[in-house]
C-alpha positions as CSV (number, residue, x, y, z in Angstrom):
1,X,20.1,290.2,-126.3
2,X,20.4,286.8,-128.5
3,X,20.3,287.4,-131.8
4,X,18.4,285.4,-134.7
5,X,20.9,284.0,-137.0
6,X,20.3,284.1,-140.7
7,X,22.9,282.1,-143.2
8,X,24.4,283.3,-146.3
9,X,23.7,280.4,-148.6
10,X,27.6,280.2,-149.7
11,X,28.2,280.2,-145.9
12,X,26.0,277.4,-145.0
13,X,27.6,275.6,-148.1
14,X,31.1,276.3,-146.8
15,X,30.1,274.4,-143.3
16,X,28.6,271.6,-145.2
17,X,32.4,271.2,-147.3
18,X,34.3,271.3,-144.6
19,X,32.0,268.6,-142.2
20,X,32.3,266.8,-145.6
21,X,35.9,267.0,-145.3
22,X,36.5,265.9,-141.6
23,X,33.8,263.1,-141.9
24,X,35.9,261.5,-144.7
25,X,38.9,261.3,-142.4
26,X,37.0,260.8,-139.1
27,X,33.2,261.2,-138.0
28,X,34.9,262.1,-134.1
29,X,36.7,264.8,-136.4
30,X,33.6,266.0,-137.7
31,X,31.3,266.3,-135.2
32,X,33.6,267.7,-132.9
33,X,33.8,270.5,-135.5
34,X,30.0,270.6,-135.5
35,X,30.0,271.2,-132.2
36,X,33.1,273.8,-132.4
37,X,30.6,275.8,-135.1
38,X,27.4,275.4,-132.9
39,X,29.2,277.1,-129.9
40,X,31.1,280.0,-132.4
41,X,27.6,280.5,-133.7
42,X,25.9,280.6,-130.0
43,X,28.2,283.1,-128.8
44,X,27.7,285.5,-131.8
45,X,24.1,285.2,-131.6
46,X,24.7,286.5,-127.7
47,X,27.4,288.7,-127.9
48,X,28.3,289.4,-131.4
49,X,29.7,293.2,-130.4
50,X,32.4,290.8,-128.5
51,X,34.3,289.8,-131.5
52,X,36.7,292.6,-133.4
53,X,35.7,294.1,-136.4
54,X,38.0,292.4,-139.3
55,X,37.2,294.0,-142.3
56,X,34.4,296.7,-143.3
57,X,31.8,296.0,-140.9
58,X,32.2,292.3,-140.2
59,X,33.1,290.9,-137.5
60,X,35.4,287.6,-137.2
61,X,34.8,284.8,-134.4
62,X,37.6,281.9,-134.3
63,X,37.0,278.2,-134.0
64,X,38.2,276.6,-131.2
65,X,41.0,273.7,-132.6
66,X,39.9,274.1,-136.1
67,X,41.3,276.9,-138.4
68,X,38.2,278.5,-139.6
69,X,36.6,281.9,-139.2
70,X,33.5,283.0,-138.8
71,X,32.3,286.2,-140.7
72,X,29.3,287.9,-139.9
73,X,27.6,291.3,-139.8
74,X,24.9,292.5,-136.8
75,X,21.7,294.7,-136.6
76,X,20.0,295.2,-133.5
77,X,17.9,292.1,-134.1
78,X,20.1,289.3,-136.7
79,X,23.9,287.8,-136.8
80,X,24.3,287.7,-140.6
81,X,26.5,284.7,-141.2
82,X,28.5,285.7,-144.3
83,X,31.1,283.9,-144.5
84,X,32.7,280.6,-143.5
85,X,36.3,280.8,-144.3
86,X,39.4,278.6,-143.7
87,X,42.2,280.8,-142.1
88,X,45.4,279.4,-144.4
89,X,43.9,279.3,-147.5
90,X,42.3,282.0,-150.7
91,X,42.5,284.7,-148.8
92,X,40.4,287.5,-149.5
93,X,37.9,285.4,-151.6
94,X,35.1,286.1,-149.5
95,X,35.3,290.1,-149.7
96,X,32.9,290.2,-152.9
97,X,30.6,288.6,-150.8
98,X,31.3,291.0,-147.7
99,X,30.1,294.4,-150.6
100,X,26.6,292.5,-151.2
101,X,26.0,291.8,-147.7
């Protein structure tokens, strides 16, 4: 069953920082991480159960070749992207978010 996916604002603001950062050093850079995200975000909206639990009720989905996570909670009918998190750095700054989710 494929999933709708709804953004957390701060999520969607996260992507936009980090395509912000990779354009500035290279546009190939970027979209390839575009296209990483698109395929992250495909996968949860068909399979989200796939992915391990990481902390409360979110799952986590990796980004291929790019160190970022992909929180997000399911129902039976949305992927609830939460988060949008860099793996080496703040950890933990997300988890406020996680409790409002």
């Amino acid at each position: 069953m494929k999933r709708k996916i709804l953004w957390d604002p701060a999520a969607w603001k996260e992507v936009e920082e980090a395509f912000e950062y990779y354009a500035e050093r290279s546009r190939r850079a970027a979209e390839n991480f575009r296209e990483a995200l698109d395929d992250v975000v495909g996968s949860v909206a068909d399979n989200g159960e796939a992915y391990p639990i990481f902390d409360e009720d979110a799952r986590r989905c990796l980004l291929e070749k790019y160190p970022f996570g992909v929180l997000y909670t399911l129902d039976d009918e949305y992927a609830a992207i939460i988060v949008v998190m860099h793996t080496s750095r703040r950890p933990g700054y997300w988890k406020e978010r996680l409790k409002k989710a």
